[in-house]
N, CA, C, O and CB atoms as a CASP TS submission, in Angstrom:
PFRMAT TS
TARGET T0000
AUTHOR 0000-0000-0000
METHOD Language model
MODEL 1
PARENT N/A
ATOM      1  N   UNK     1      11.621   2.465  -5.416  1.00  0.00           N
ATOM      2  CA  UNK     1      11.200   1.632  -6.516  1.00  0.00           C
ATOM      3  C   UNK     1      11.048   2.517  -7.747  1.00  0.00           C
ATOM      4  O   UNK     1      10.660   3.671  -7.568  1.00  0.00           O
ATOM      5  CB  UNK     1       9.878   0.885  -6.185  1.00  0.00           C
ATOM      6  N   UNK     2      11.358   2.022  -9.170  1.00  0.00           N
ATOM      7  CA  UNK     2      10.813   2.696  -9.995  1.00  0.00           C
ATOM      8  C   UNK     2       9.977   2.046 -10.807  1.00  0.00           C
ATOM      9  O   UNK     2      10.282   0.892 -11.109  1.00  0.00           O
ATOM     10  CB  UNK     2      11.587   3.287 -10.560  1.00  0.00           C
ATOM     11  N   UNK     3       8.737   2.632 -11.343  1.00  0.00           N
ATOM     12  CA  UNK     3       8.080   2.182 -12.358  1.00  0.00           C
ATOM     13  C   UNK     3       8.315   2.177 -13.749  1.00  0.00           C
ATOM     14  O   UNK     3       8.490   3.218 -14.382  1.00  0.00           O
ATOM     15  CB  UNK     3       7.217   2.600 -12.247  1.00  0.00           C
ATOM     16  N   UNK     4       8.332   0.557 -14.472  1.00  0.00           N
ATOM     17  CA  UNK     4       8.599   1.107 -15.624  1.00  0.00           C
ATOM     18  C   UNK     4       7.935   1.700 -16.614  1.00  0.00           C
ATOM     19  O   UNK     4       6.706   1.734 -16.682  1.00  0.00           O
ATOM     20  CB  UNK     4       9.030   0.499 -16.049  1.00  0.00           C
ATOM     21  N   UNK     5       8.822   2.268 -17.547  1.00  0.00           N
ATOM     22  CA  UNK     5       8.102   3.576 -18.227  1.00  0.00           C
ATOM     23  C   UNK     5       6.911   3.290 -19.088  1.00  0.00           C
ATOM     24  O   UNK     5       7.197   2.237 -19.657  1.00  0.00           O
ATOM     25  CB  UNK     5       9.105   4.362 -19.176  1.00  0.00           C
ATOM     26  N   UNK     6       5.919   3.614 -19.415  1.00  0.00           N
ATOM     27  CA  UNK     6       4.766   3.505 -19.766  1.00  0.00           C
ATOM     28  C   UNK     6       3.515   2.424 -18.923  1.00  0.00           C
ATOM     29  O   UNK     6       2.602   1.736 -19.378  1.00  0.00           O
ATOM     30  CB  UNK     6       5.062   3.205 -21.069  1.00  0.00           C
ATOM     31  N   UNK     7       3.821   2.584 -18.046  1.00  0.00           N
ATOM     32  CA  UNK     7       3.254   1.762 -16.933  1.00  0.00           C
ATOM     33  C   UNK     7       2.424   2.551 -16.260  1.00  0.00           C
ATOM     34  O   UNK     7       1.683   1.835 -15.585  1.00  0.00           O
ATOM     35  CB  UNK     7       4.215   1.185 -16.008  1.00  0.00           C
ATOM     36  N   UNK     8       2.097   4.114 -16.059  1.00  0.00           N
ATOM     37  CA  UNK     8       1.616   4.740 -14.810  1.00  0.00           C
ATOM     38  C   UNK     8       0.284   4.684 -15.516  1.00  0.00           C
ATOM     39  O   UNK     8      -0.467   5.345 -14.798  1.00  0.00           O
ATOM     40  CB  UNK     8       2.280   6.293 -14.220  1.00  0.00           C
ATOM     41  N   UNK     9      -0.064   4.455 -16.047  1.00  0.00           N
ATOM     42  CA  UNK     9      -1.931   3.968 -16.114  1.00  0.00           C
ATOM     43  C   UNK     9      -2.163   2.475 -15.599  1.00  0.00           C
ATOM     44  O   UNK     9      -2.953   2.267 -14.678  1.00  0.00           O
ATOM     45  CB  UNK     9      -2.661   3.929 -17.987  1.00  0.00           C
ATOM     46  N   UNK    10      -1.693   1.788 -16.009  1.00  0.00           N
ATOM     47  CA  UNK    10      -1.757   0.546 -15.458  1.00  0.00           C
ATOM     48  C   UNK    10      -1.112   0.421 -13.755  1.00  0.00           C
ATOM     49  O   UNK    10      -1.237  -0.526 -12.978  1.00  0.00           O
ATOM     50  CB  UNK    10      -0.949  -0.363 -16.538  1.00  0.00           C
ATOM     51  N   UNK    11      -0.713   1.165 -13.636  1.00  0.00           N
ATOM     52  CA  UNK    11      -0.291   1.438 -11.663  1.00  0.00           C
ATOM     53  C   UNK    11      -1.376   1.688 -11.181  1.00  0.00           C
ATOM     54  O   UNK    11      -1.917   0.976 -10.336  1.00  0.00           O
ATOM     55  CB  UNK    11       0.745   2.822 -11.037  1.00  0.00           C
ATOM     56  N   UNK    12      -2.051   3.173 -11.841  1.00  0.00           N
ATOM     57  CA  UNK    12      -2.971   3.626 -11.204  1.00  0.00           C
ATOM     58  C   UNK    12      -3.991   2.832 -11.217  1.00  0.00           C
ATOM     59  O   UNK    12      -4.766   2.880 -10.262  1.00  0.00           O
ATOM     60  CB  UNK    12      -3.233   4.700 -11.530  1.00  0.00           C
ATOM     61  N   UNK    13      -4.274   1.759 -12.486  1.00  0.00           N
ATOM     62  CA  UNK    13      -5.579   1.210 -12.168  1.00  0.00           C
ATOM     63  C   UNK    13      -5.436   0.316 -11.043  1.00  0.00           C
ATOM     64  O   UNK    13      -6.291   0.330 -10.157  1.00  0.00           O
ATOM     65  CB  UNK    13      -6.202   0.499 -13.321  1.00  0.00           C
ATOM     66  N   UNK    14      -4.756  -0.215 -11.006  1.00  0.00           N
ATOM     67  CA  UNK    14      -4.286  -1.473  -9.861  1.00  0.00           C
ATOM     68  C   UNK    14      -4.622  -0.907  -8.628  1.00  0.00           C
ATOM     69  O   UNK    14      -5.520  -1.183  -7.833  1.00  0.00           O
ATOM     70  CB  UNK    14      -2.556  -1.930  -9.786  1.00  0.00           C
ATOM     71  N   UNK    15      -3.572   0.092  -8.612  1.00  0.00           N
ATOM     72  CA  UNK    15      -3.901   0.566  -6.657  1.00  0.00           C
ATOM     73  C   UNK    15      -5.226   1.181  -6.600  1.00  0.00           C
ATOM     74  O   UNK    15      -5.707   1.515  -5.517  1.00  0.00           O
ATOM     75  CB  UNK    15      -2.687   2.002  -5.825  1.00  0.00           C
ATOM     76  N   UNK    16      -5.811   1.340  -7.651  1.00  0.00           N
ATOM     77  CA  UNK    16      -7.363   2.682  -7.549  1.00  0.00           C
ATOM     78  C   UNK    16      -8.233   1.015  -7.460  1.00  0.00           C
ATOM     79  O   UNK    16      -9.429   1.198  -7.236  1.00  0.00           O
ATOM     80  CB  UNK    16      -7.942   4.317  -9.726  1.00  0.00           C
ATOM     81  N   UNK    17      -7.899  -0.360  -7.578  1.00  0.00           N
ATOM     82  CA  UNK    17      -8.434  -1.000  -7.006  1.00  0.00           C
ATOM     83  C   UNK    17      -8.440  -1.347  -5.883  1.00  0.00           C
ATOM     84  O   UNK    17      -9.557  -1.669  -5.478  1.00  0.00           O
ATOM     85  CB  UNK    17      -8.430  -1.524  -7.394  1.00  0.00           C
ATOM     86  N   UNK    18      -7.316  -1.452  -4.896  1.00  0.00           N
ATOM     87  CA  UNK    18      -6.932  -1.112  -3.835  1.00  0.00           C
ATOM     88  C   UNK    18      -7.858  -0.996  -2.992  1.00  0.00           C
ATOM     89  O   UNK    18      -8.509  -1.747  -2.265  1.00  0.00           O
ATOM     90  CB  UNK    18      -6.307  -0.220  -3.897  1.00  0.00           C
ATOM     91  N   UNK    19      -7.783   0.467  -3.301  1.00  0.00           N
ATOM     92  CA  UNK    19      -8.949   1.415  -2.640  1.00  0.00           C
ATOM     93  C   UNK    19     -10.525   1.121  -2.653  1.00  0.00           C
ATOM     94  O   UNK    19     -11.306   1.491  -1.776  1.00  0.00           O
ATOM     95  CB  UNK    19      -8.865   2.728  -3.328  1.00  0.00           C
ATOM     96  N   UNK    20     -10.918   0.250  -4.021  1.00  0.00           N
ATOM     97  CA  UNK    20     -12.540   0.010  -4.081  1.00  0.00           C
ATOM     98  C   UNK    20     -12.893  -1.326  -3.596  1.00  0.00           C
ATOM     99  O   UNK    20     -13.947  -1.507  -2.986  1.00  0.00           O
ATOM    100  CB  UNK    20     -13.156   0.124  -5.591  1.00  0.00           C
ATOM    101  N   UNK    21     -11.867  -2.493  -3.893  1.00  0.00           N
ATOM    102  CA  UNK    21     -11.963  -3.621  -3.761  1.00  0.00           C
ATOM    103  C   UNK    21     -11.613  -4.198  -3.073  1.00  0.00           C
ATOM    104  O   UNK    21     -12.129  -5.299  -2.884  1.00  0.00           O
ATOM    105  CB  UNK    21     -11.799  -4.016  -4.321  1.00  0.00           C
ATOM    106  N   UNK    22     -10.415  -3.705  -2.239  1.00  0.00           N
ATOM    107  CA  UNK    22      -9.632  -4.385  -1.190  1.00  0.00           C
ATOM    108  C   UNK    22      -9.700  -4.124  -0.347  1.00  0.00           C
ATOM    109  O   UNK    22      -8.635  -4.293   0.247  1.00  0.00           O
ATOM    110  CB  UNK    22      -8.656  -4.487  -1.143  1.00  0.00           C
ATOM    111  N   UNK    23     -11.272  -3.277   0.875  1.00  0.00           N
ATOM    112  CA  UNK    23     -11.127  -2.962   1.469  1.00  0.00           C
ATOM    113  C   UNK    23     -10.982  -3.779   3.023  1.00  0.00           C
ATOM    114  O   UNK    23     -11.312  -3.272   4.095  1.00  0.00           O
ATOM    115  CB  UNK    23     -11.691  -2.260   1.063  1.00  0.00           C
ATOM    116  N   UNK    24     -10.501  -4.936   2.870  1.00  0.00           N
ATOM    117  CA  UNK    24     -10.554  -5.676   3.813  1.00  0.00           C
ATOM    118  C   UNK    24      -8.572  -5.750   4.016  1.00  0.00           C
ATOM    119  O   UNK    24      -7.824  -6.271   4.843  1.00  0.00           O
ATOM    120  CB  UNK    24     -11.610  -7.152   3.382  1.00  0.00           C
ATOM    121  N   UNK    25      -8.396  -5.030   2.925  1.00  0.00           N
ATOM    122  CA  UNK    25      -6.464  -4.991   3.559  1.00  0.00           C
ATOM    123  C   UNK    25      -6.372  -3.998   3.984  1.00  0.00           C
ATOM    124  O   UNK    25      -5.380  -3.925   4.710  1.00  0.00           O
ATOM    125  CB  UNK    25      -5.060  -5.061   2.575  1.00  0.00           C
ATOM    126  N   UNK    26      -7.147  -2.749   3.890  1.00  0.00           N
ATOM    127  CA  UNK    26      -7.479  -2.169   4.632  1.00  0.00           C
ATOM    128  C   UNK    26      -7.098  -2.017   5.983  1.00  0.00           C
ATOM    129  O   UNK    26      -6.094  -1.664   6.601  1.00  0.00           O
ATOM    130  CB  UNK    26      -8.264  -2.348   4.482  1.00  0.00           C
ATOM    131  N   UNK    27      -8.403  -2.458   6.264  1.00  0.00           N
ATOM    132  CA  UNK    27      -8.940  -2.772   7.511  1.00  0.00           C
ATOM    133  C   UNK    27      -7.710  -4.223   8.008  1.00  0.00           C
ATOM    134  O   UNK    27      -8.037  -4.625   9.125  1.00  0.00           O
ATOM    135  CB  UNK    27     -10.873  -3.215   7.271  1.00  0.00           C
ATOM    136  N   UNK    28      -6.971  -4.694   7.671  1.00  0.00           N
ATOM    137  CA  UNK    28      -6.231  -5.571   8.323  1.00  0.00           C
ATOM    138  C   UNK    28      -5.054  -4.489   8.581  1.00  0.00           C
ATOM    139  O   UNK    28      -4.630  -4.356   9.729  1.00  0.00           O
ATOM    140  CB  UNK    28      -5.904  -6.991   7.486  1.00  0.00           C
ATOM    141  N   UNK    29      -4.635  -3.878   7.745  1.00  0.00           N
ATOM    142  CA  UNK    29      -3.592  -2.901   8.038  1.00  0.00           C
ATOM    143  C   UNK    29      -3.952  -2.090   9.354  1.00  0.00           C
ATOM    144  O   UNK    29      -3.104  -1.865  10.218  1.00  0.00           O
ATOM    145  CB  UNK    29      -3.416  -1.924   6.795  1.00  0.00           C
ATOM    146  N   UNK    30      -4.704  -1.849   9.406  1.00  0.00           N
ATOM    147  CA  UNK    30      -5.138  -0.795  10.501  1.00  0.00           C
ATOM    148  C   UNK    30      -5.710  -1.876  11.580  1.00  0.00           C
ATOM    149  O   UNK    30      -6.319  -1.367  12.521  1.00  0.00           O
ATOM    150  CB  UNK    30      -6.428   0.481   9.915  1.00  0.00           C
ATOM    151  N   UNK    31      -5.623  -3.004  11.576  1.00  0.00           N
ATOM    152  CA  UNK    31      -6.030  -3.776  12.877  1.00  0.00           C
ATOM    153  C   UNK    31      -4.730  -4.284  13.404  1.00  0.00           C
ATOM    154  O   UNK    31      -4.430  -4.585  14.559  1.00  0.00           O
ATOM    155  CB  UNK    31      -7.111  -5.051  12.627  1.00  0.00           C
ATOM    156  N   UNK    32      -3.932  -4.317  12.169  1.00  0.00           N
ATOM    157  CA  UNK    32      -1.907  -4.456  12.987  1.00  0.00           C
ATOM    158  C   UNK    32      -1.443  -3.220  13.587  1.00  0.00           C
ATOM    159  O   UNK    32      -0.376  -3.272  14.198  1.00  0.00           O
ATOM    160  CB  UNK    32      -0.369  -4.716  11.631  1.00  0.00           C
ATOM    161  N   UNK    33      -1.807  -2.573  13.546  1.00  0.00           N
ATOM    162  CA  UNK    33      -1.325  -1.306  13.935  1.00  0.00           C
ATOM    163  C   UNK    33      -0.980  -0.165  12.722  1.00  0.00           C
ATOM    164  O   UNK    33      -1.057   1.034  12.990  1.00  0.00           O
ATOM    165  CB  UNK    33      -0.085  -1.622  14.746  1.00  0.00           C
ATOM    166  N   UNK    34      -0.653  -0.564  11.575  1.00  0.00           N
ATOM    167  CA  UNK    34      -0.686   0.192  10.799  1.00  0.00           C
ATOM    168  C   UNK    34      -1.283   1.720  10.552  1.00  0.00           C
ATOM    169  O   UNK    34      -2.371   1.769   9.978  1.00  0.00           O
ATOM    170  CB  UNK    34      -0.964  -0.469  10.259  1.00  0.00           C
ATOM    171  N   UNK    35      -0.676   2.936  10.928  1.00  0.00           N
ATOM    172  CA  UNK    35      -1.697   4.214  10.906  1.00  0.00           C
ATOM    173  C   UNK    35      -1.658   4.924   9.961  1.00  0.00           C
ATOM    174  O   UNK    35      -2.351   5.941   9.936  1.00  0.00           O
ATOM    175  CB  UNK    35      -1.602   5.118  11.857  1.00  0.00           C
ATOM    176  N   UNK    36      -0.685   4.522   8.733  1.00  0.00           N
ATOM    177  CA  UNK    36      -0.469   5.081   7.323  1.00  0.00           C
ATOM    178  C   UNK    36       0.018   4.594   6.370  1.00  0.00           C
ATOM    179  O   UNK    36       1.203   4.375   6.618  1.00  0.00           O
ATOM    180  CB  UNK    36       0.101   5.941   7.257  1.00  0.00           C
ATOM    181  N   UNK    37      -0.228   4.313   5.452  1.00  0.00           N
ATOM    182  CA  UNK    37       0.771   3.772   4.400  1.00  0.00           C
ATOM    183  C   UNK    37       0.979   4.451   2.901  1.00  0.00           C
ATOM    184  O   UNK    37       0.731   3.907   1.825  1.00  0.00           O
ATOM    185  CB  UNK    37       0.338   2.352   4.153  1.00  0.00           C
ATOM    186  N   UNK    38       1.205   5.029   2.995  1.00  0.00           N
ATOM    187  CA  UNK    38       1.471   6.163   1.540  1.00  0.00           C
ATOM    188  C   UNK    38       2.439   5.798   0.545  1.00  0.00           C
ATOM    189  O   UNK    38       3.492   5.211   0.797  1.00  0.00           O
ATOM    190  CB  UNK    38       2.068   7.671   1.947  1.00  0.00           C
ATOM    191  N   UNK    39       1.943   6.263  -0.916  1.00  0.00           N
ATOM    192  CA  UNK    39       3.095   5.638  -2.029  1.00  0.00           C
ATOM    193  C   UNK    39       2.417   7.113  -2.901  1.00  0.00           C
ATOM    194  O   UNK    39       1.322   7.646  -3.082  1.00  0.00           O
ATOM    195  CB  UNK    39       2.841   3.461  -2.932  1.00  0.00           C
ATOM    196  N   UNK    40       3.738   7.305  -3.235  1.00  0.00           N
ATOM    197  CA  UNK    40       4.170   8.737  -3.871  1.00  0.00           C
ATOM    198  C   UNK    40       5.019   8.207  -5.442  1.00  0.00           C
ATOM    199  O   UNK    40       5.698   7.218  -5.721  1.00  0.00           O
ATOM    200  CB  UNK    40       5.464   9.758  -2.540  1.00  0.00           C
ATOM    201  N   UNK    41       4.649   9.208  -6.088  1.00  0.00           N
ATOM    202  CA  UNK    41       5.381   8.711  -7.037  1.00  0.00           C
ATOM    203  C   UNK    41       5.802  10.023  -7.932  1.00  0.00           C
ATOM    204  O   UNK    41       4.934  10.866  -8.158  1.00  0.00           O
ATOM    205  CB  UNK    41       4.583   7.570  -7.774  1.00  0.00           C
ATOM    206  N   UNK    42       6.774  10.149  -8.305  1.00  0.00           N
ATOM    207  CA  UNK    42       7.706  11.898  -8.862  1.00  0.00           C
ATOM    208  C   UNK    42       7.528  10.959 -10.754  1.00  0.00           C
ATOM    209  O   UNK    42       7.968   9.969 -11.338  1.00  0.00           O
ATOM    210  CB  UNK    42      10.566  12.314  -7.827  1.00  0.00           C
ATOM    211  N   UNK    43       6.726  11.960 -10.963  1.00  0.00           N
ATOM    212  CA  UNK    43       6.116  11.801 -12.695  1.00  0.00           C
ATOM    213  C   UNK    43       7.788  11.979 -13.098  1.00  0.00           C
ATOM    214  O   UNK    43       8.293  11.084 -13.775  1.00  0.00           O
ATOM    215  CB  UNK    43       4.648  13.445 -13.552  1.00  0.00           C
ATOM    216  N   UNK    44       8.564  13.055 -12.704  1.00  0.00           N
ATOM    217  CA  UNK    44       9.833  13.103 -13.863  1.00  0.00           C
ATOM    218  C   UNK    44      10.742  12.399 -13.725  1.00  0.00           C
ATOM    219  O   UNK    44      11.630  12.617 -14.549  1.00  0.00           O
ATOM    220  CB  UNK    44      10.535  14.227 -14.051  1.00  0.00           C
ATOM    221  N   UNK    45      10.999  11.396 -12.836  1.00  0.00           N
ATOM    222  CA  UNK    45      11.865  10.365 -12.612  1.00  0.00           C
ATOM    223  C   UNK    45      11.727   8.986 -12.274  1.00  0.00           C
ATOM    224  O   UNK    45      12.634   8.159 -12.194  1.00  0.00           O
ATOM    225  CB  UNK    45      12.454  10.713 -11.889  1.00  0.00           C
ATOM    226  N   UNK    46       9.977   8.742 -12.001  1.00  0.00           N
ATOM    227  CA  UNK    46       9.730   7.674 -12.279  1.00  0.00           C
ATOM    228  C   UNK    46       9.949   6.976 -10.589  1.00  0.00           C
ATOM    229  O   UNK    46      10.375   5.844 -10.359  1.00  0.00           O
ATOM    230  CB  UNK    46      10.634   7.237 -13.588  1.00  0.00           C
ATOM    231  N   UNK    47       9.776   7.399 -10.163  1.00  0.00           N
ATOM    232  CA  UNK    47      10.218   7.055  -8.653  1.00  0.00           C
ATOM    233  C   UNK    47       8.861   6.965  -8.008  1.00  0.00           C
ATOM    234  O   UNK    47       7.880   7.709  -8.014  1.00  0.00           O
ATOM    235  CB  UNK    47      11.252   8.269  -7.849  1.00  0.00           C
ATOM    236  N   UNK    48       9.125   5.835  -7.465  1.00  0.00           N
ATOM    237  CA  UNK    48       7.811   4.994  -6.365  1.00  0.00           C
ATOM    238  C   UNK    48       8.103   5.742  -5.010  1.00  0.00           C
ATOM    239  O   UNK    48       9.320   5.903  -5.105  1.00  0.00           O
ATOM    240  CB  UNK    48       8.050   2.886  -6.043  1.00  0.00           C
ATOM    241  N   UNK    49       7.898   6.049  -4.345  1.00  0.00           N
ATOM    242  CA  UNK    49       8.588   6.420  -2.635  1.00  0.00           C
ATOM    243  C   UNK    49       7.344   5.685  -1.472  1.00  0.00           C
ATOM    244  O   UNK    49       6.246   6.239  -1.406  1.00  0.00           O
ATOM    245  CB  UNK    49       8.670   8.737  -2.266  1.00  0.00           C
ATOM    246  N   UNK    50       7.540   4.809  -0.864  1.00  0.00           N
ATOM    247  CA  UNK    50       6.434   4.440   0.056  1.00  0.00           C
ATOM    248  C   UNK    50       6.712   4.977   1.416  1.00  0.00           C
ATOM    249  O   UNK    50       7.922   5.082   1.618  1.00  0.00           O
ATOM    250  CB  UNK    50       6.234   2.915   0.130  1.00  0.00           C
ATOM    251  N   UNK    51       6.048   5.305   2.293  1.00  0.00           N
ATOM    252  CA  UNK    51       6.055   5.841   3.843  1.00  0.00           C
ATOM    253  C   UNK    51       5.209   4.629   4.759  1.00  0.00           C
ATOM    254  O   UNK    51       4.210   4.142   4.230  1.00  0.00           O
ATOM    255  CB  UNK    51       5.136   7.570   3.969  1.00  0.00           C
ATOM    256  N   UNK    52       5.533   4.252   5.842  1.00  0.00           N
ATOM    257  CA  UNK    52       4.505   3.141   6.713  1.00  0.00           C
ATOM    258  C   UNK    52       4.633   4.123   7.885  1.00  0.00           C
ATOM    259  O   UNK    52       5.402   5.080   7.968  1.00  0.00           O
ATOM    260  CB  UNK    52       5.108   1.212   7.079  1.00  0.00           C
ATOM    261  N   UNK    53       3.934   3.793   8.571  1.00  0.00           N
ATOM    262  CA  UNK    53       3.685   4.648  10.370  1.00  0.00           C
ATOM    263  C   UNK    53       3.377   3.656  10.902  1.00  0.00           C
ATOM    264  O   UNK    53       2.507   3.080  10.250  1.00  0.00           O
ATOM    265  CB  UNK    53       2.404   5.916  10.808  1.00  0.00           C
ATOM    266  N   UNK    54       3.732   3.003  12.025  1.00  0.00           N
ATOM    267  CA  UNK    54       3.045   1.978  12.824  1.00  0.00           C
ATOM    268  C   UNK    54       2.949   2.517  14.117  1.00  0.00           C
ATOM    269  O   UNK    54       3.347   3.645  14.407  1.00  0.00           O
ATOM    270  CB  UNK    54       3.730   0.631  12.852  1.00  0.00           C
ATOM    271  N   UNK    55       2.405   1.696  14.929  1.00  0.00           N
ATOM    272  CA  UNK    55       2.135   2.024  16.202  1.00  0.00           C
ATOM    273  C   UNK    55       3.444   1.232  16.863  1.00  0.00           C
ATOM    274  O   UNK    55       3.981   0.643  15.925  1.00  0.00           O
ATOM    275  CB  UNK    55       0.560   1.564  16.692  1.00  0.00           C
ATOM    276  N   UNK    56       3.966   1.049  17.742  1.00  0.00           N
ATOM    277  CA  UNK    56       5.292   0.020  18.553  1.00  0.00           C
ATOM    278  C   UNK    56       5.167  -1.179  18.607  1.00  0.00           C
ATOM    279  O   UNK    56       5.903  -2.076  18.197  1.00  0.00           O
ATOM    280  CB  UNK    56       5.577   0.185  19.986  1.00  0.00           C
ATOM    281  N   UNK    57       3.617  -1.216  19.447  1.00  0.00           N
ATOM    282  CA  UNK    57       3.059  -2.487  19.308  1.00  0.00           C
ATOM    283  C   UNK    57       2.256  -3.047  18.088  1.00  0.00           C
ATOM    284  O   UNK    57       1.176  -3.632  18.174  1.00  0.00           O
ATOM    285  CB  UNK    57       2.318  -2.574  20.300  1.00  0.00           C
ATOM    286  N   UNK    58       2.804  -2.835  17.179  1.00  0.00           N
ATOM    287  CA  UNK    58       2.176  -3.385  15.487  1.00  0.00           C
ATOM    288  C   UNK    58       2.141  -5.079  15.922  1.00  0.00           C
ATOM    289  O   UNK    58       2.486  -5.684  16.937  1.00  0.00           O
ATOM    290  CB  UNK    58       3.648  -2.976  13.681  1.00  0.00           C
ATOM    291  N   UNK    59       1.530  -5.504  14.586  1.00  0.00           N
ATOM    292  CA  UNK    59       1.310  -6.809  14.523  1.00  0.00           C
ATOM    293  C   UNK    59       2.100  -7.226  12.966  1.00  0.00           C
ATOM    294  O   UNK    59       2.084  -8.353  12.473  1.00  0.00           O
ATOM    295  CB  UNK    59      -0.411  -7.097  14.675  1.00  0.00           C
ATOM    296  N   UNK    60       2.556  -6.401  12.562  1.00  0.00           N
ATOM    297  CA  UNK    60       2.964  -6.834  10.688  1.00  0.00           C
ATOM    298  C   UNK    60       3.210  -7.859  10.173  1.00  0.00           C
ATOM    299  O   UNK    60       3.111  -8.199   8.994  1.00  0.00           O
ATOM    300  CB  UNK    60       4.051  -6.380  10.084  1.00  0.00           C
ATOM    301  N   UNK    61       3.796  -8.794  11.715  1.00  0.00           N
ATOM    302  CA  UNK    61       4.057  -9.869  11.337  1.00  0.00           C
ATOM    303  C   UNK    61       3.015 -10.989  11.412  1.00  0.00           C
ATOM    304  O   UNK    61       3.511 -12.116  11.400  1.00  0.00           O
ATOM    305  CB  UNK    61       5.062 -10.093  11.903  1.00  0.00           C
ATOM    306  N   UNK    62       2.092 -10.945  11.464  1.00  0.00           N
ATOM    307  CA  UNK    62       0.612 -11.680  11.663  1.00  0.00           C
ATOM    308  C   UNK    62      -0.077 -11.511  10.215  1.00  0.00           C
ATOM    309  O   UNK    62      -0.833 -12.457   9.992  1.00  0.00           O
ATOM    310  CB  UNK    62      -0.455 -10.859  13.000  1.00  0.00           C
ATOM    311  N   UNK    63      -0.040 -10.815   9.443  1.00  0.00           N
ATOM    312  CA  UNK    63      -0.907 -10.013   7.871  1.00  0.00           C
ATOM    313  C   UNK    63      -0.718 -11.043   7.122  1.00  0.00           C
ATOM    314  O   UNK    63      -1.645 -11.188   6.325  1.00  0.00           O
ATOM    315  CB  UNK    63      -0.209  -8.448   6.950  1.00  0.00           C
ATOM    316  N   UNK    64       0.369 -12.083   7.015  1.00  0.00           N
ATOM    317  CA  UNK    64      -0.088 -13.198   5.813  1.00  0.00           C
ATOM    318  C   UNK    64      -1.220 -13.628   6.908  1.00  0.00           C
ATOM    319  O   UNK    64      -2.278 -13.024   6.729  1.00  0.00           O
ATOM    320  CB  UNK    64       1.276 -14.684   5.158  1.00  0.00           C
ATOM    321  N   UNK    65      -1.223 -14.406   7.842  1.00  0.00           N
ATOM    322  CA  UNK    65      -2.185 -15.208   8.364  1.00  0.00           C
ATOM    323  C   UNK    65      -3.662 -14.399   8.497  1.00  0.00           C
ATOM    324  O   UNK    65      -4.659 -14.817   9.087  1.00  0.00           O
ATOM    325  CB  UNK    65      -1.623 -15.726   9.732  1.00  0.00           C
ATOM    326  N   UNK    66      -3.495 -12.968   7.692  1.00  0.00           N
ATOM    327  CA  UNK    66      -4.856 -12.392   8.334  1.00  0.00           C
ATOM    328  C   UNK    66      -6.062 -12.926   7.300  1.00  0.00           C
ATOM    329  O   UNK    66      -5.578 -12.907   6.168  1.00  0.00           O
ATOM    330  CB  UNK    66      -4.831 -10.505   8.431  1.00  0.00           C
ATOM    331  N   UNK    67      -7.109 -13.280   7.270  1.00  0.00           N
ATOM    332  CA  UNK    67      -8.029 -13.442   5.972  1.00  0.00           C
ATOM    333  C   UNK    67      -8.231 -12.396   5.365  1.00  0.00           C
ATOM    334  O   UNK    67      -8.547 -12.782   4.239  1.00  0.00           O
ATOM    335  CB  UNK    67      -9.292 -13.926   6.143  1.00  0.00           C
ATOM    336  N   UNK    68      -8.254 -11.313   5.374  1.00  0.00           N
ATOM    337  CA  UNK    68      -8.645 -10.329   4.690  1.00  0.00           C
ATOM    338  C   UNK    68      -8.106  -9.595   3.966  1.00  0.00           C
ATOM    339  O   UNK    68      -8.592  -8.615   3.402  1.00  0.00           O
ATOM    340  CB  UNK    68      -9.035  -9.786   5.169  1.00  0.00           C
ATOM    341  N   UNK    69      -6.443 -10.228   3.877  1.00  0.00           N
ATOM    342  CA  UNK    69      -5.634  -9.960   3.093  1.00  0.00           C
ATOM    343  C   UNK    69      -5.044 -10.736   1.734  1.00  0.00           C
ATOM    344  O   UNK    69      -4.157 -10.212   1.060  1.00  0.00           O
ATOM    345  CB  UNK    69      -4.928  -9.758   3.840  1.00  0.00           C
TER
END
C-alpha cells in the first residue's frame, strides 16, 4: 500500500488510536488466532508493508461477527 503524500501524521494519529481505543480488536485478533499483525512503513517511498502470523487453526473468518470489532 502506499500512503498518500502528506498524510503520515494523520496515519499515525489513526492507528496510535488503535492502540488506546480499540483495544477490544485487539483482543478479538488474538482470540482468532491472530499472533501478530505489523504495518511498517519506509518514510522514502511511502510504502505501507503489513505482516499477519496466524496460528492454522485461526478463526479470521468469524471477526466481522465478533463484537469487539
Amino acid at each position: 500500500m502506499y500512503l498518500n503524500p502528506g498524510m503520515k501524521d494523520e496515519y499515525k494519529r489513526r492507528h496510535d488510536k488503535i492502540q488506546t481505543e480499540w483495544k477490544g480488536l485487539h483482543l478479538a485478533l488474538k482470540n482468532s488466532g491472530i499472533k501478530d499483525y505489523s504495518i511498517f512503513y519506509d518514510d522514502q517511498t511511502g510504502i505501507l508493508f503489513a505482516t499477519l502470523w496466524r496460528r492454522t487453526d485461526h478463526t479470521m473468518d468469524k471477526l466481522p461477527e465478533d463484537e469487539n470489532v
